[in-house]
C-alpha positions in Angstrom: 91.4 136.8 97.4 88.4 135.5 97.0 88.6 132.1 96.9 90.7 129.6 98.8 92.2 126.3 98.6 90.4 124.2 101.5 90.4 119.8 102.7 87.0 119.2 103.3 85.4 116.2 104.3 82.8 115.1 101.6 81.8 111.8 103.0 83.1 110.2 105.9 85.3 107.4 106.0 89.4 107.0 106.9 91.0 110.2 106.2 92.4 109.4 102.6 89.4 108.2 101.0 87.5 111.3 103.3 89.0 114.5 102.4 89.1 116.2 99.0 90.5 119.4 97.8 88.3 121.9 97.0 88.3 125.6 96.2 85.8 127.3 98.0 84.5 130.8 99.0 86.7 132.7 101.4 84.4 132.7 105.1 83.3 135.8 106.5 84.2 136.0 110.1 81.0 136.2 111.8 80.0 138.3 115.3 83.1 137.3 117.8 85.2 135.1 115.5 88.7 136.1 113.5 89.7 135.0 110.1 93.1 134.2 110.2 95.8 133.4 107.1 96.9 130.2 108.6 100.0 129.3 109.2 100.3 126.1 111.1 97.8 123.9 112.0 98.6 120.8 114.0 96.9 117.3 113.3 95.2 115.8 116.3 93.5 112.7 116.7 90.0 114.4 116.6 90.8 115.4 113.2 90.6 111.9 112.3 87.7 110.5 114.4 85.2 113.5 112.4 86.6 112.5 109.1 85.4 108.6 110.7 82.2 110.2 111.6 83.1 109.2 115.2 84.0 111.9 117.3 81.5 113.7 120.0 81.1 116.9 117.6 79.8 116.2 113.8 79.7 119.3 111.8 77.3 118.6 108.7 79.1 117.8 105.6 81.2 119.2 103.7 83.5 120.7 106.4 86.8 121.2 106.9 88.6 120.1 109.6 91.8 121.1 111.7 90.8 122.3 114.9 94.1 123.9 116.5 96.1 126.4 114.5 98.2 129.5 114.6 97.3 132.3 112.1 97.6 136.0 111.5 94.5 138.0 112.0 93.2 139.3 108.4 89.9 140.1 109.6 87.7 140.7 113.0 84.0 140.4 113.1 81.7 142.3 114.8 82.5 142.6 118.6 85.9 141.3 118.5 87.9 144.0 121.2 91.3 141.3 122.0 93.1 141.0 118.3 93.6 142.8 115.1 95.0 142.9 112.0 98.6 141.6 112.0 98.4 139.9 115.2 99.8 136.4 115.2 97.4 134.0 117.0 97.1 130.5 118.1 93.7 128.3 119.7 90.5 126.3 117.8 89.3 127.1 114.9 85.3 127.4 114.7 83.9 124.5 112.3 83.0 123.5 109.4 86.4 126.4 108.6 89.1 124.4 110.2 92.7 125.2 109.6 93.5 122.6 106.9 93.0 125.3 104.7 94.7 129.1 103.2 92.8 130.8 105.8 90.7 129.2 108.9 88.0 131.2 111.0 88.8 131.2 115.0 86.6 132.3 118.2 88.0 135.3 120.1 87.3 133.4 123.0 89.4 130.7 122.4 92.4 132.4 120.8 95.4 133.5 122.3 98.4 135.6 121.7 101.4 133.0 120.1 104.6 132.9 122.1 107.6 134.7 120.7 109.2 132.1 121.1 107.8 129.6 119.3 107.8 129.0 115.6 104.3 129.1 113.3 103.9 125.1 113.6 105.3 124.7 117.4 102.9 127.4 118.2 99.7 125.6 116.2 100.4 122.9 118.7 100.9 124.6 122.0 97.0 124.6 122.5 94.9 121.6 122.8 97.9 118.8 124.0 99.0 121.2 126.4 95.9 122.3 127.6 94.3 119.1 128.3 97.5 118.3 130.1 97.8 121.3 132.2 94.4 120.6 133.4 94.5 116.9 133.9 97.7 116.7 135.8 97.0 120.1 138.0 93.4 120.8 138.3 92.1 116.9 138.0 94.7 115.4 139.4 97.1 118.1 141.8 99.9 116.6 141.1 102.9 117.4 143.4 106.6 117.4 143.1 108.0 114.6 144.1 105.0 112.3 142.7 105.9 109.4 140.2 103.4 110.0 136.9 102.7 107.5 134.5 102.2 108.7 130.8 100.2 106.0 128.1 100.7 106.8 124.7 104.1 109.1 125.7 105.2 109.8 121.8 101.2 110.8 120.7 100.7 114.8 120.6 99.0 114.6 123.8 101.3 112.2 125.9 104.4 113.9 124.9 102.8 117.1 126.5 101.7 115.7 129.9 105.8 114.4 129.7 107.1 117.9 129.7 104.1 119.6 132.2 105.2 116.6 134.3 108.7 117.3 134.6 108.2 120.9 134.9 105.7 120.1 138.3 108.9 118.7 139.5 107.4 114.9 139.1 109.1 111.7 138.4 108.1 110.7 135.2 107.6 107.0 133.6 106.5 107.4 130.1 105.1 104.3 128.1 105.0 103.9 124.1 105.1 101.3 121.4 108.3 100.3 119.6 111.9 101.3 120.0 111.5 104.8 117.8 108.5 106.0 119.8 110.2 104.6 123.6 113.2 106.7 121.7 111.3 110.6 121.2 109.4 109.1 124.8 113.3 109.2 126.4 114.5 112.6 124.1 111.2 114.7 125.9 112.5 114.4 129.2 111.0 110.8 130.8 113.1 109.2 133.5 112.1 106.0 132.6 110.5 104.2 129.4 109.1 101.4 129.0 108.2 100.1 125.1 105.4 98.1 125.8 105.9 95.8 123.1 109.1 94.3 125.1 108.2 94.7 128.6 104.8 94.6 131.2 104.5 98.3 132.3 102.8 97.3 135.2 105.8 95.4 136.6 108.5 98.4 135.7 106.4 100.7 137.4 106.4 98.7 140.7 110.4 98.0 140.5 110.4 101.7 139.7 108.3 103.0 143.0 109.8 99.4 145.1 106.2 98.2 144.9 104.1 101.4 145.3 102.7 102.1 142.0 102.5 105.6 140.5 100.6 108.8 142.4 99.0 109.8 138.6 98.4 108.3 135.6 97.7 109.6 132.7 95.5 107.7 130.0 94.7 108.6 126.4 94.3 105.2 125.4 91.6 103.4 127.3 90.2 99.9 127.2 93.1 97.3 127.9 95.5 100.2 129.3 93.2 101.8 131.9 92.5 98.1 132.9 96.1 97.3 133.7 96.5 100.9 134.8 94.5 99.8 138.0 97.0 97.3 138.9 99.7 100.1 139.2 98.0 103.0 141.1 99.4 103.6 144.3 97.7 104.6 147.6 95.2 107.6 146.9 96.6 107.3 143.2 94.5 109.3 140.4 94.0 107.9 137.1 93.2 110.6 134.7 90.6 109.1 132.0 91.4 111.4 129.0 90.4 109.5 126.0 90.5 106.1 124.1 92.2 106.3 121.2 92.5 102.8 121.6 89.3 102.0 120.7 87.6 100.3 123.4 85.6 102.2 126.1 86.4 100.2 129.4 84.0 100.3 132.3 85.7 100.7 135.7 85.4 98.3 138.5 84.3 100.3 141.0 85.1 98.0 144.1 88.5 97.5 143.4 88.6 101.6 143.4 87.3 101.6 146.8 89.7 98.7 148.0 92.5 100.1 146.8 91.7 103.7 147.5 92.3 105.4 144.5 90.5 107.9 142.1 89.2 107.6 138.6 89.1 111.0 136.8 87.4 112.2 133.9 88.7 114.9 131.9 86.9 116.6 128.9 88.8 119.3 128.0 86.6 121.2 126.0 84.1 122.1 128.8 86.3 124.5 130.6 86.2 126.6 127.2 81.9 126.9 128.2 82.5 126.7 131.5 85.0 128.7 132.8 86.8 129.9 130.0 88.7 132.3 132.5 90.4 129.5 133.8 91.5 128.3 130.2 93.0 131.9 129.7 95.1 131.6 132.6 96.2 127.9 131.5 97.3 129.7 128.5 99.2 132.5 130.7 101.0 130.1 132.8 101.9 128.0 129.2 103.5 131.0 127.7 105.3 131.3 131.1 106.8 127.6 131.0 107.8 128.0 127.2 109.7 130.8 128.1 111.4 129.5 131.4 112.7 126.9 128.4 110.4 124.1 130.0 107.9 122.9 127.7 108.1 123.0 123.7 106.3 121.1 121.1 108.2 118.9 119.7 107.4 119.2 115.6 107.9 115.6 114.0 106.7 116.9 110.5 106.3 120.3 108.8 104.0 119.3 105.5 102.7 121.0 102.8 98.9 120.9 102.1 98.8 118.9 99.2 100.2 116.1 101.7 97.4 116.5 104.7 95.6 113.3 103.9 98.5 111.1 104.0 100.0 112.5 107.1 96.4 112.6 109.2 96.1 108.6 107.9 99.4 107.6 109.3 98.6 109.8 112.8 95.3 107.8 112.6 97.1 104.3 112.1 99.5 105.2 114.9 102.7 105.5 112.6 103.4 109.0 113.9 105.6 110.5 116.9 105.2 114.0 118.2 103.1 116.6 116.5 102.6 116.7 112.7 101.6 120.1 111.0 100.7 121.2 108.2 102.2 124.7 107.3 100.3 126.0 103.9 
């Protein structure tokens, strides 16, 4: 095979009009990286914000996105002592040869063995949800058993993994989502309560929930109006987890009323653990596999779709019209 069927982005703009399909050259894994056949890669909302030119890391055009797969190894550059040939794999794929594509090139050192347990597309989207979860609700934040979490965006890939890590830390979770199919798949994943914010205030249901308290974590991909609300629900010594803004608007965070009401604001990027300490990220990744099989955490796969139908399926997860994870499985 020397050529491949690929989605690359050719100009940037909303993911229909951005990606086109292309046959191109097939990569050469490089010193440290993996080419894998893939055979699951999960849409995430990053995928969109490059194809908007909008996201923190722009690869030069034309690239192809899809930066969390599962694959079997075809071929190992120089260096690479973990994998071989065969071996089924899941992690980020090294840009501009993401995994909306026949075969995808991966870093060694952020790929990971795929659970038995988990099928090609629930594998592809084991890593970056779950990840950023794990690490925001237990290094970030230490949540405890016992603690009431608050999950924004509950039916989005990343809120519907910080549902099932919360219930699995033995925490009391109150998950929040927009319209009766997504407060639905919020309920199905394991929430205790959920609120559709689109009938009720979250910020009142979380005080009748705790009698008046507020919740000990909360967890916030959205950002702007939600963070700003969040505040008005955090309990004593509460921690509110900044993890992203998918809603658009960057809030800035009244710092006084942090102090007055005793609570913490905490960032979390992700990504920086990988350069940082990428240790700890292979023991995230250990005590992930663990949890799937104790039976307490599993992706929950919305959509399997072909890769003819990528763009449509990353424009409806960009529009918000999807719940759970949608992959596409070439």
């Amino acid at each position: 095979m020397t050529t491949m069927r690929a989605w690359q982005v050719t100009r940037l703009g909303e993911p229909r009009e951005a990606l086109a399909a292309v046959d191109i050259e097939v990569p050469e894994p490089g010193p440290g990286s993996l080419l894998v056949r893939v055979l699951g890669a999960a849409a995430n909302f990053p995928d969109v914000l490059m194809c908007r030119g909008e996201y923190q890391v722009k690869p030069p055009l034309p690239f192809t996105p899809g930066v969390e797969l599962c694959g079997e190894v075809v071929a190992t550059g120089e260096g690479v002592t973990s994998f071989a040939v065969g071996d089924r794999v899941l992690g980020g794929a090294r840009l501009p040869h993401g995994g909306f594509a026949e075969l995808a090139v991966m870093d060694e050192a952020t790929t990971f063995p795929a659970p038995a347990g988990l099928d090609d597309a629930e594998a592809a989207s084991l890593f970056i949800g779950y990840q950023t979860g794990w690490f925001g609700l237990h290094r970030r934040a230490a949540i405890k058993a016992g603690e009431t979490l608050l999950v924004h965006a509950a039916a989005g890939g990343v809120g519907s993994a910080a549902i099932q890590l919360g219930k699995a830390a033995g925490a009391r979770v109150i998950g929040v989502a927009g319209g009766p199919r997504k407060a639905a798949y919020a309920r199905e994943l394991g929430a205790d309560v959920v609120v559709d914010r689109h009938e009720q205030d979250f910020v009142e249901v979380v005080k009748a929930e705790t009698g008046g308290r507020g919740a000990d974590v909360i967890y916030d991909p959205v950002g702007g109006q939600t963070y700003q609300r969040s505040t008005k629900c955090v309990a004593f010594e509460g921690r509110i987890v900044v993890v992203g803004f998918a809603g658009g608007e960057i809030q800035s965070a009244a710092l006084n009323h942090a102090l007055v009401k005793n609570y913490s604001i905490l960032g979390l990027h992700w990504g920086l653990y990988s350069q940082r300490d990428p240790a700890s990220v292979a023991a995230c990744h250990r005590e992930l596999t663990r949890l799937v099989e104790d039976g307490l955490i599993r992706p929950f796969v919305s959509e399997r779709l072909p890769l003819d139908e990528l763009p449509d399926g990353l424009q409806r997860l960009g529009d918000g019209d999807t719940v759970g994870r949608l992959v596409v499985v070439p």
